[in-house]
N, C-alpha and C positions, 0 to 999 in steps of 0.2 A: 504493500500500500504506500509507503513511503516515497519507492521511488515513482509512482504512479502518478502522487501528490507534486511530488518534485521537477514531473514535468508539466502539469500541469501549468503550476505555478511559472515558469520559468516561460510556456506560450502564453499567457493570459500578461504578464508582464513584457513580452517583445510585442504584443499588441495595445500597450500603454492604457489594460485596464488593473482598474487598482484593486492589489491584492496582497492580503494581510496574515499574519501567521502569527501564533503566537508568542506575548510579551511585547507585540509592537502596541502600540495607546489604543489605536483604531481599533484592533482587532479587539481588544478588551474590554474596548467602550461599546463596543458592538453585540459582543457576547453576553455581557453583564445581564441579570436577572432579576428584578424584585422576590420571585418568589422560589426559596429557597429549597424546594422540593429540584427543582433544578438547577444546583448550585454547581454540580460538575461538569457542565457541557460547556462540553471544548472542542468544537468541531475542528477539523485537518487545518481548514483555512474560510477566511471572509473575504469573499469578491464584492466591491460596492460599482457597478457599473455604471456609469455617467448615463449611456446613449442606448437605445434599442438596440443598435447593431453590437455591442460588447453584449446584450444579453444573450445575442442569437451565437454568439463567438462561444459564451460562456456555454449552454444548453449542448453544443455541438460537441464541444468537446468532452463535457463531462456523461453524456449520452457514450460517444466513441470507447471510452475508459471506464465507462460503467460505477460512476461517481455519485452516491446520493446526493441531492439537492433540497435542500430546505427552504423557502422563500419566507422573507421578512419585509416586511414593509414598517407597520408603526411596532409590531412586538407585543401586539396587546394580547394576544391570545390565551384568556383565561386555562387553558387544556396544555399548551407548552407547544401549538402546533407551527410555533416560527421560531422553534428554540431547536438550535443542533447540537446533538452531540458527536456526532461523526461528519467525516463528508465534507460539502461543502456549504457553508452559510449565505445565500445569495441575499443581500444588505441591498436595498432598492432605495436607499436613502440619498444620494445623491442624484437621484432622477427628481426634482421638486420643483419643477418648471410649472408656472399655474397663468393662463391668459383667461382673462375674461372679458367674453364682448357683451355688454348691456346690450345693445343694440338690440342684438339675435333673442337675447335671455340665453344664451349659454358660459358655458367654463368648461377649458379645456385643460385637464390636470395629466402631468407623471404618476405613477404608480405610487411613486417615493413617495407623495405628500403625506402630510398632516392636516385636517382639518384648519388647523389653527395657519397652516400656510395660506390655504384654498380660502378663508373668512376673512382673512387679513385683503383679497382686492375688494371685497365689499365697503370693507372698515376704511382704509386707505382713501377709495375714490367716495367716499359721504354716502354711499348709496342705500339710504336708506328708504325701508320699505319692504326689498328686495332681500329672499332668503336662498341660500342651495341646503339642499335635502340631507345636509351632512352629520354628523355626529355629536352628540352631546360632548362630550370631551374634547376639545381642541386638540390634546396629542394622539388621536387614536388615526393611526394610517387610514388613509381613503379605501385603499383595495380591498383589505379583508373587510371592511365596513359594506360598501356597494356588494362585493361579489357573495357576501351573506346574507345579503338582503337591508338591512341597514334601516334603523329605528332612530329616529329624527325627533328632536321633539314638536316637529311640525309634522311628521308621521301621520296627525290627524289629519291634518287639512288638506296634504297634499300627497298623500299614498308612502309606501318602504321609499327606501333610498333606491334603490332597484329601480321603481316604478319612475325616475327622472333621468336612467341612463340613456342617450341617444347614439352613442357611438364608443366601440370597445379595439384597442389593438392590442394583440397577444401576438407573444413568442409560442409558437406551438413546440409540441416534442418534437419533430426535424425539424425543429432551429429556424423555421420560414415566420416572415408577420405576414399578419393575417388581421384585415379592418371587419368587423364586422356592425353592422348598421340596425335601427330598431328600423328601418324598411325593406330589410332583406327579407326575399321570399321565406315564408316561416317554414316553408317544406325544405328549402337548397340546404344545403350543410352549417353555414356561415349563418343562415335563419337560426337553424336548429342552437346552433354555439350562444348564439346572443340570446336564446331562450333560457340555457343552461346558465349562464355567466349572470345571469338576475336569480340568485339568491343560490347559488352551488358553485359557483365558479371557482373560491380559493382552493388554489394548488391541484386541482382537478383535471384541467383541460389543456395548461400551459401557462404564462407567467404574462399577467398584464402589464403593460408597459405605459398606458395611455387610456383616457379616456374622456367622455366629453356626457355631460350631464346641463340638462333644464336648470335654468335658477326662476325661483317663484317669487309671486309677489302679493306683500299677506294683501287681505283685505283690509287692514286698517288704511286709510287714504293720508295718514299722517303718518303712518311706516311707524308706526309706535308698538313695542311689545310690553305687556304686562309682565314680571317678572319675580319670584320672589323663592325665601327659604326660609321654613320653620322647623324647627326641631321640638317635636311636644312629651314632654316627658309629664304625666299627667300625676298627680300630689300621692294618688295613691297604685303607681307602677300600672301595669299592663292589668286593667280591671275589665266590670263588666260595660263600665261605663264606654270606657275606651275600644269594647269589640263591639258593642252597639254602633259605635262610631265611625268604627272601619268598615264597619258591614254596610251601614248606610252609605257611606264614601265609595265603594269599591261595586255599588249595586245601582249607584246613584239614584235613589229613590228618597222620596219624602220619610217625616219623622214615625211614622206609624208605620216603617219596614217589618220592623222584627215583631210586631203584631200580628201581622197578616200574610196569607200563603199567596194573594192573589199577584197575580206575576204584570195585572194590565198595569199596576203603578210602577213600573221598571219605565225608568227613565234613563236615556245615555246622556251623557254629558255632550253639547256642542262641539262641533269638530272643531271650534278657534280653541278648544280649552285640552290642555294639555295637565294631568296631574300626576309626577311619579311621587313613589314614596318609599322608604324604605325602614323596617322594623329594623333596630338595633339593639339586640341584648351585650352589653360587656358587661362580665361580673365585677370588672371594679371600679367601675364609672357608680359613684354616689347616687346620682339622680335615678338610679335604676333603669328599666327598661321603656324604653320611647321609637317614637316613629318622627322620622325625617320628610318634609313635603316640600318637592319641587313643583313650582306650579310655574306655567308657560299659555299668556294665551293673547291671541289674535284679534286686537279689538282695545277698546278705550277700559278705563280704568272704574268709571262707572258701570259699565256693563258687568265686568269682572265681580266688584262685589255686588251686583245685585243675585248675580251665577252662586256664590257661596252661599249668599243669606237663604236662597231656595233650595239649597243639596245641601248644603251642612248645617245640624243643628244642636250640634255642641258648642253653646256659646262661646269658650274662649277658644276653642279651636277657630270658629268662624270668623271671631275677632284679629286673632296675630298672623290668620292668613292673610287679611286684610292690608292689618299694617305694615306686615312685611313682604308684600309685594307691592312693585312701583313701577309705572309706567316708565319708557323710556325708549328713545331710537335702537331700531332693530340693530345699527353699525354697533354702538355702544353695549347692547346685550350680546353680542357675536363677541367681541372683542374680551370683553370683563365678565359680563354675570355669567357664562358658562363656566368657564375657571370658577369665581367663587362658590358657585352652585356646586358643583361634583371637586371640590378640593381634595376632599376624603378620599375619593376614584384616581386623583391625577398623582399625590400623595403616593398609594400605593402601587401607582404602576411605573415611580422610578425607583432607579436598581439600589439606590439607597436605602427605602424602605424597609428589606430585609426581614420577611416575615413568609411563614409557610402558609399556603392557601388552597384550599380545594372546593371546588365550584359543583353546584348542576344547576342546570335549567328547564322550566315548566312554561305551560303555555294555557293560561288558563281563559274561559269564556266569562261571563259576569252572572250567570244565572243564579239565583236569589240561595237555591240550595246548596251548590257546589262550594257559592263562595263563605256562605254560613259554617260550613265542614272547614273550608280550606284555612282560614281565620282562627278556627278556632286551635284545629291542630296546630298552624306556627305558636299559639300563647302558651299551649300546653308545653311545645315544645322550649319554648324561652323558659319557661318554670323550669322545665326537666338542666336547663345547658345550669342556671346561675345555680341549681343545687350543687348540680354534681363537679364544677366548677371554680367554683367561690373563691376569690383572691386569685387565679390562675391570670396569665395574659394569655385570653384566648377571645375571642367574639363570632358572635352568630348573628348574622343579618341575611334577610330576605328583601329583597328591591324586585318592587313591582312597576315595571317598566310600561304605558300609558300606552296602549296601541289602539285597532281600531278605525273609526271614523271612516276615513277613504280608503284605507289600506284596504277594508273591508270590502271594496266596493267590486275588483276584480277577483275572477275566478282561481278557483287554488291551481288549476292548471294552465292559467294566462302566462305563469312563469316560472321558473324553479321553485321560487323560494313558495310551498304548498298551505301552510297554516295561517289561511286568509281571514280564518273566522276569528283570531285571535283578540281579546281586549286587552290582556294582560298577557306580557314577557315577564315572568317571573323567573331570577335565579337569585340560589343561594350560597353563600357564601360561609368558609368557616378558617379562621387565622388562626395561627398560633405561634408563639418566637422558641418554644424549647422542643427540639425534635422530636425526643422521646414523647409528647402529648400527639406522632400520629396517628398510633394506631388506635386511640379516645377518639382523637375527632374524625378518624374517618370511619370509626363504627357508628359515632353519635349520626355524621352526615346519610348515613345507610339506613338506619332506623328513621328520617324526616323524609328521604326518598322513596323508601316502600310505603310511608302514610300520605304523600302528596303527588305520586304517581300516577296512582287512581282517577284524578281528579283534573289533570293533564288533557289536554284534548285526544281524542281515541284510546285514553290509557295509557297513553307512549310519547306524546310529541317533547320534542326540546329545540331548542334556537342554537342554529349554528354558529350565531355571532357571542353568544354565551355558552361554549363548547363543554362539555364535562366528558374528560379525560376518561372517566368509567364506563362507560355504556358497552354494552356487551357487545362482543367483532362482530355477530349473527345479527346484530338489530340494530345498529347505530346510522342507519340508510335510512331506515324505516322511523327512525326517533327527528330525527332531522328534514326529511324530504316525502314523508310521507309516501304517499301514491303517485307522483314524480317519481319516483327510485328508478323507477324499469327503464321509462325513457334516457335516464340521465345515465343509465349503464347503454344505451344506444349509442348516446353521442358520444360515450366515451373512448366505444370501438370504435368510430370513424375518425374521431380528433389524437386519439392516445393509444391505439389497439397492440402496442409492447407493454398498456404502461407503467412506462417512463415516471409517470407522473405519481407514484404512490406514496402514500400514506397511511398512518392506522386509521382513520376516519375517512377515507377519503372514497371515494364512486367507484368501485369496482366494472370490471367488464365481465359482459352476459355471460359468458362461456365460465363455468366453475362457482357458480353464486354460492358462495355462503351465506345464507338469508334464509331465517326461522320465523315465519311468520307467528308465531307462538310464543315466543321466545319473550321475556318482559325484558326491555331494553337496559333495565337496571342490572351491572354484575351482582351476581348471589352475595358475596360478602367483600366486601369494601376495605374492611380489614385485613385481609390476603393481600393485599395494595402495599401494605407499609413498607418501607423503606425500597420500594422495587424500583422505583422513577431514578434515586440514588446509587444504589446497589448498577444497575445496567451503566449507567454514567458513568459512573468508576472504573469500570472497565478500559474507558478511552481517557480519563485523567490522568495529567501528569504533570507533578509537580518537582519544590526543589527537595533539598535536605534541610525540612524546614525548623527543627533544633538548632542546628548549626548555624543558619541562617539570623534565627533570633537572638542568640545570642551574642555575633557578632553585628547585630543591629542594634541591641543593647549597648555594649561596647563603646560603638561607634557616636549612639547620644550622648554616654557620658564623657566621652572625648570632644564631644562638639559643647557642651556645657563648658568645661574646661578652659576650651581654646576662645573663651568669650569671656570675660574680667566681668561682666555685668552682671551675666548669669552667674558665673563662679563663687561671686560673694553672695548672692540669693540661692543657691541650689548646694552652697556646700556641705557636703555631710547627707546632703537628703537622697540617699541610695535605693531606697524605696519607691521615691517620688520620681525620681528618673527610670530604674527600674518600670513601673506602672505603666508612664507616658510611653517609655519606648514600647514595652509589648503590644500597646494601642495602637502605636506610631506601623508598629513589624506588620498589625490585622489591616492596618489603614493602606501600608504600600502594596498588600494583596489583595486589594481590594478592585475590581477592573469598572467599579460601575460611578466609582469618582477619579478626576485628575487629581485631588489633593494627595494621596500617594504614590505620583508619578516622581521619578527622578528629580527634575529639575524644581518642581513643586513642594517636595516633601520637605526639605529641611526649611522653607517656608511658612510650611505651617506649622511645624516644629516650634519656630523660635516664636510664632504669633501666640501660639498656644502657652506659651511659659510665662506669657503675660497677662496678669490678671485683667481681663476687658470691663469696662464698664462704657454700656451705652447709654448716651445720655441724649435726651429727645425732646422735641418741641412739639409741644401741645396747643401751642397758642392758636387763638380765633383763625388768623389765616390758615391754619392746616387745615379749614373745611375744602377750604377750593381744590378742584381739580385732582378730587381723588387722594389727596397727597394724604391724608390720614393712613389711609387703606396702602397705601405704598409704604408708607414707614413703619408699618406693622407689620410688614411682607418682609420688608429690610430687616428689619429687627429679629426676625423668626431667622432669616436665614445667616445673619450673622451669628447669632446663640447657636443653631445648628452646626455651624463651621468650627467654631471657637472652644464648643464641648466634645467635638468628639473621638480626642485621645487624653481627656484631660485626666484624672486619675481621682478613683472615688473621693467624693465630699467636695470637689472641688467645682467651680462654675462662675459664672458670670453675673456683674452688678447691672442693675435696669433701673436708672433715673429720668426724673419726668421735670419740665423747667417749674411748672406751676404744680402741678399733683404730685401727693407721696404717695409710694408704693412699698412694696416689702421691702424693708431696705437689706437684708442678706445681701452680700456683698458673692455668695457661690449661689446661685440660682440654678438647678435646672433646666434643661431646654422645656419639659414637663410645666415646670415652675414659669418662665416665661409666657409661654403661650396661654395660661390658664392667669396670666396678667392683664395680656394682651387681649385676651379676647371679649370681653365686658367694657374695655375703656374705649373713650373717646377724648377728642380735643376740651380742650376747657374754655365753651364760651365766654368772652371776655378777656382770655387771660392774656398776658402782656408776654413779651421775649426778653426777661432778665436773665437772660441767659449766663453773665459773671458773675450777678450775684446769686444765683443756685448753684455753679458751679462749684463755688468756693463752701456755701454751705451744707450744700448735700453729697458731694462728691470728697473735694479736697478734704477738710476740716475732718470729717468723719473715717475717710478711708487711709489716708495717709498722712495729715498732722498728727493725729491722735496716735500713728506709732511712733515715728518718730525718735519723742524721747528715750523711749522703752525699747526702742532697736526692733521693734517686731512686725517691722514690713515685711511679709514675706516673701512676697513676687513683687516685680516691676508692674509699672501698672501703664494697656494702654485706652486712654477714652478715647472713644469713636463719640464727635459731636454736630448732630446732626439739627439743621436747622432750616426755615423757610424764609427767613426775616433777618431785620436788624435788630439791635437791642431796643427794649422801649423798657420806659420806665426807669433807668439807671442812666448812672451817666455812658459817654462812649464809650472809653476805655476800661470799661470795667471786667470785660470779658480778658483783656491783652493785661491789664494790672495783678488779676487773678493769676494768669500764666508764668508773670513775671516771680509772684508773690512764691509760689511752687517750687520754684528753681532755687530761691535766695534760701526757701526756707531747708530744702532739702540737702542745700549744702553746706546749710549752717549745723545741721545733725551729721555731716559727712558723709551725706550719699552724693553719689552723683545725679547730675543736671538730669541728665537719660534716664533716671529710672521712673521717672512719669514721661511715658509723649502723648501726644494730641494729634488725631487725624479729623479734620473738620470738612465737611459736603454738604451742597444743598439739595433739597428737594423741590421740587417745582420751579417756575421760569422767574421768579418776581425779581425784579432789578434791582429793588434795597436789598437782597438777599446776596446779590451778585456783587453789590457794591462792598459793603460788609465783609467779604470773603476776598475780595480783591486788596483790598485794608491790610487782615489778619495776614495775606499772601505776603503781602510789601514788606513788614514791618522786618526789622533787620533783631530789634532785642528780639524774638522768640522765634526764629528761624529755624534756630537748634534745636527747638522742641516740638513745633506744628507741620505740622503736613494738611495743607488745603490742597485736597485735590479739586481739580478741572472739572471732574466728571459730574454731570447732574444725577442725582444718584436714581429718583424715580426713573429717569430714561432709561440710565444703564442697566436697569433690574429688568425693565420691560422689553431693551434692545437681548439681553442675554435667559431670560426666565425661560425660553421654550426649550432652550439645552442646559441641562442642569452642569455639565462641567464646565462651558464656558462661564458661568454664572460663579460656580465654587472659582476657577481659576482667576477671575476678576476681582472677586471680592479676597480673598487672599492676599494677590499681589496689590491691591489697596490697603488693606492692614498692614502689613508688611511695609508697605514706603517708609513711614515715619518711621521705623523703627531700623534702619537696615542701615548696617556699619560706613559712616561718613563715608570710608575709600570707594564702597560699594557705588555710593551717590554719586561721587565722582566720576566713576568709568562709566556708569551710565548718560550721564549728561554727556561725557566726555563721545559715546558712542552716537547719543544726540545727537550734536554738531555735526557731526561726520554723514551723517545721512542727510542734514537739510544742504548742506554743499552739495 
């Protein structure tokens, strides 16, 4: 295989496509996993091909040599079905080319996309109004979304994602493109493939490379979407009150539901109105067990609540639906409220994350009975998870995904994707972070899918685009594509009839069917499962001599402590504390799904991390504008995220506010941070004394007060972050504060350096810019401050959709202020040299 690989490799690189192999960045960025059940897959190699024609170069050869291919586009695949562990990894991410002509109402996208690429020309060119049919999560790949059929949260209004395809180009198994049209004869082969390719097409037929899809346009004439998120954790946990509640919600019928058998009061919600929701049990979340509601709907803000006060009649539930949803241009909800809607979703689907997860999915109808049963079995089952449970880190949620309305409107044989009737995509979900918990949760998840099977449409259905890895080899055709199955093994002989193209889910050809129509789609025991996704993985892993490794990494921190005078009088004697950092430091550089333990990066964060951070943040009245709240709380999570994570137990980060107090612990948690962050807001009124809080809630407390006592223990660096100029104080209050630091800290005989200051703004406001231009000039504290250039809301928002551009920026901005004067020098010095 080796050498197989090796030649491969060596034509795919004389034809100048790129290709990666292990321990190079790419490759490891590429590989990387949120979900830890596939923590060993380390395919041969990653091809990222630019162009159509490297894919058909790619397909040709690896066909010729008989090389498994895996295709990846966004990575989302709940089931692991774009994760390789052998072979080769086919990375469609720099294919991201996205044209959109209003004119026509279409968008012509690459495979590679992201939603969040494809929303971005809407958002860009103002075009509001105007929606495309694409995915709730902005990072979730276009291709496995369309070619699954694709659940939009305008789904309602305007059919699957599927249903707005007009034009598809695929790499077939012999390596040929192939256009195929939604006006091709439906009988000609190229008919037949665009019939398949709407809701069966991933990795079945050949590798899409293009595609071209309708963009809609809501009905509101003000291009306005209602939007909103509630989380209802009800006083007395998951009651009877609260399944009264969902059952009227999920049946959408008036308040005298659960009274009465008569089914003529079934009412469907309007197709402008779009509601997910999802049940959340974590046994150590306080508030106990709650349901999350996204709601999405087509139309004014009045209509909207008049829609609730008639279908929901749990008053406070009716109520905070209300207020927390808010009208707003449809550019602006593409762009933000998707992100903060499904944070929880986008959260866990980078590779940072780092949690075990196993999924199924159901497909339920709304009928008064079904959903009564279905309801009631998830509460039972939330009872049964926090008993047996209790204080674990593990969680069990069910998200019942809003379908329906138009989807409804075409035949289940219009197109692949079969389960037309569906109102609800429901799947389940169950995490856990300690390994040993999988064979609990994958019998707990075995036990809620033999009681919510039944109940599934036909007994059997599940949604391809919420894959569950379990479904039995005999029926997993049949759990996905229904009565479509036969045809779809048709086209498969005529488009794949070696294939080429397999997988364990994947369309089988007619000749040799394994298919038990009998068969329940669920595997018998769930539990037989444990450690097997690992165990086969392992087989193709290879790693170093990873003892040997750690300890000369060990070694080599406390040698870099040493060769620093600053560190060396703060860290001497603490063998422990080095010890700690480094074996965090050893997990961090093995780590493939951040830059921050890459080569060049690592001893970066090394030395940011030995520095006690305190962020310090402006609350005042201007942070309402222009989002900038909601930006500096994004900053802030992800600076704490950075800054904790090789720190060494008990240790952590300071969160100061200019006008409000907060816990003052100087080691906060990231934990601790964000359950700070997430209740606060700015302080109407409040002024930007920014020196004078600095000096009292920061200096004074964290480092006068040791001082005398000698008992600073780290260097300290503030990250000071603001939208304004001082008010309320005189000018120089912030620069006499800085001053006051240095005098004082070297009247106790530390050095200057062991406090610095990196200071950034948030938002465009020109006192803010003036202010920062000041602090830049000022010659007394040059030694100490670092104002960077960077706007910082922008740069979050320029880098937020790639999580290691994002960690590698924010790094090398903590880092400036603090990096050894010669450093400074060669880099200015490399400066010069380039603008010549």
């Amino acid at each position: 295989m080796d050498k197989t690989i090796d030649e491969a490799i060596e034509l795919f690189r004389s034809q100048k496509i790129p290709v990666f192999e292990p321990g190079e960045e790419e490759y490891e960025r590429s590989v990387a996993t949120p979900n830890l059940l596939f923590r060993f897959s380390r395919p041969h190699l990653v091809i990222q091909p630019e162009t159509a024609s490297h894919v058909q170069a790619i397909i040709k050869q690896a066909r010729a040599q008989k090389l498994k291919i895996t295709i990846k586009c966004g990575g989302h695949s709940y089931a692991g079905h774009s994760t390789a562990y052998k072979g080769i990894l086919l990375d469609l991410k720099k294919m991201n080319t996205v044209m959109l002509d209003i004119k026509s109402k279409t968008v012509t996208m690459d495979a590679g996309c992201t939603w969040g690429h494809v929303y971005k020309k809407l958002v860009n060119g103002r075009h509001n109004g105007f929606i495309i049919n694409g995915g709730r999560c902005p990072f979730v790949g276009v291709s496995g979304f369309i070619l699954g059929g694709g659940l939009s949260p305008f789904t309602r209004s305007f059919g699957m994602g599927c249903d707005t395809l007009e034009e598809a180009t695929v790499v077939t198994a012999d390596g040929e493109l192939v256009t195929v049209k939604d006006n091709d004869d439906p009988n000609s082969k190229e008919g037949k493939l665009f019939w398949a390719l709407r809701g069966a097409g991933g990795g079945n037929f050949g590798v899409l490379v293009k595609m071209k899809l309708k963009v809609q346009q809501l009905q509101n004439k003000d291009g306005v979407v209602v939007a909103g998120r509630y989380q209802w954790f009800p006083n007395s946990g998951i009651t009877n009150d609260l399944m009264s509640t969902m059952n009227n919600f999920y049946t959408t019928v008036t308040n005298d539901f659960m009274t009465t058998m008569n089914n003529f009061y079934t009412t469907d919600w309007p197709n402008q109105m779009t509601i997910d929701s999802t049940w959340m049990c974590d046994p150590q979340q306080k508030e106990g067990d709650g349901v999350r509601f996204l709601v999405y709907y087509d139309g004014n803000k009045d209509e909207f609540d008049t829609l609730i006060d008639k279908y929901i009649k749990q008053p406070e539930l009716a109520k905070q639906l209300k207020r927390r949803s808010l009208p707003e241009k449809s550019t602006r909800f593409l762009h933000e409220t998707l992100v903060a809607q499904w944070s929880e979703e986008t959260t866990k689907a980078f590779p940072t994350n780092k949690t075990y997860n196993i999924y199924s999915s159901f497909v339920f109808n709304n009928d008064k009975i079904s959903i009564e049963k279905v309801t009631a079995i998830i509460r039972e089952e939330m009872k049964t998870f926090r008993r047996l449970y209790r204080g674990e880190k593990v969680q069990f949620l069910v998200t019942w995904i809003h379908s329906g309305g138009k989807a409804r409107e075409k035949k289940p044989s219009d197109t692949a994707f079969f389960w037309r009737e569906a109102v609800y995509h429901t799947y389940v979900t169950v995490d856990w972070e300690d390994k040993w918990m999988e064979r609990d949760m994958r019998g707990f998840l075995k036990n809620v899918k033999k009681k919510l099977r039944p109940f599934s449409l036909k007994r059997e259905a599940a949604f391809i685009n919420f894959a569950d890895g379990e479904l039995s080899k005999k029926a997993h055709e049949r759990a996905y594509f229904g009565n479509n199955r036969k045809e779809l093994r048709r086209i498969k002989e005529i488009w794949d009839k070696d294939n080429f193209f397999k997988w364990t889910q994947g369309i089988q050809l007619p000749q040799g069917i394994d298919d038990d129509g009998e068969l329940d789609v669920d595997v018998p025991d769930k539990e037989d499962m444990t450690d097997t996704i690992a165990e086969e993985q392992w087989e193709y892993f290879k790693t170093d001599d990873f003892v040997k490794d750690l300890k000369e990494f060990v070694d080599n921190v406390d040698k870099f402590v040493k060769e620093h005078p600053l560190l060396e009088r703060f860290f001497k004697g603490k063998k422990n504390y080095i010890k700690e950092l480094a074996q965090k430091a050893a997990d961090l550089k093995n780590d493939p799904s951040t830059p921050l333990g890459s080569k060049d990066l690592l001893p970066k964060t090394i030395k940011v991390t030995l520095r006690q951070q305190v962020i310090y943040c402006d609350d005042s009245s201007s942070m309402k504008r222009d989002g900038r709240w909601d930006s500096q709380k994004r900053l802030v999570d992800r600076i704490a995220k950075i800054t904790t994570r090789i720190l060494p137990e008990g240790q952590g980060v300071a969160l100061r506010f200019i006008n409000q107090d907060v816990d003052n612990n100087s080691n906060l948690t990231l934990a601790e941070i964000r359950n700070i962050l997430e209740p606060m807001s700015y302080m109407p009124g409040g002024n930007t004394e920014i020196g004078t809080y600095l000096r009292s809630k920061i200096l004074e407390p964290l480092v006068y007060s040791k001082l005398e006592s000698k008992s600073l223990e780290r260097p300290l660096l503030i990250s000071v972050i603001t939208d304004g100029m001082p008010e309320g104080e005189k000018s120089s209050e912030f620069v006499d504060a800085i001053l006051e630091c240095g005098n004082k800290l070297e009247g106790a005989k530390y050095p200057r350096e062991s406090v610095k200051f990196m200071v950034g703004q948030i938002g465009t406001g020109k006192a803010a810019a003036k202010f920062l231009e000041t602090i830049r000039n000022d010659t007394k504290i040059a030694e100490s401050v670092y104002c960077t250039s960077d706007q910082l809301d922008a740069k979050f928002e320029e880098f937020h959709k790639n999580e290691g551009d994002l960690d590698r920026w924010l790094v090398e901005t903590l880092y400036w202020p603090i990096k050894d004067s010669e450093d400074k020098e060669d880099h200015e010095s490399d400066g010069d040299d380039k603008d010549d």
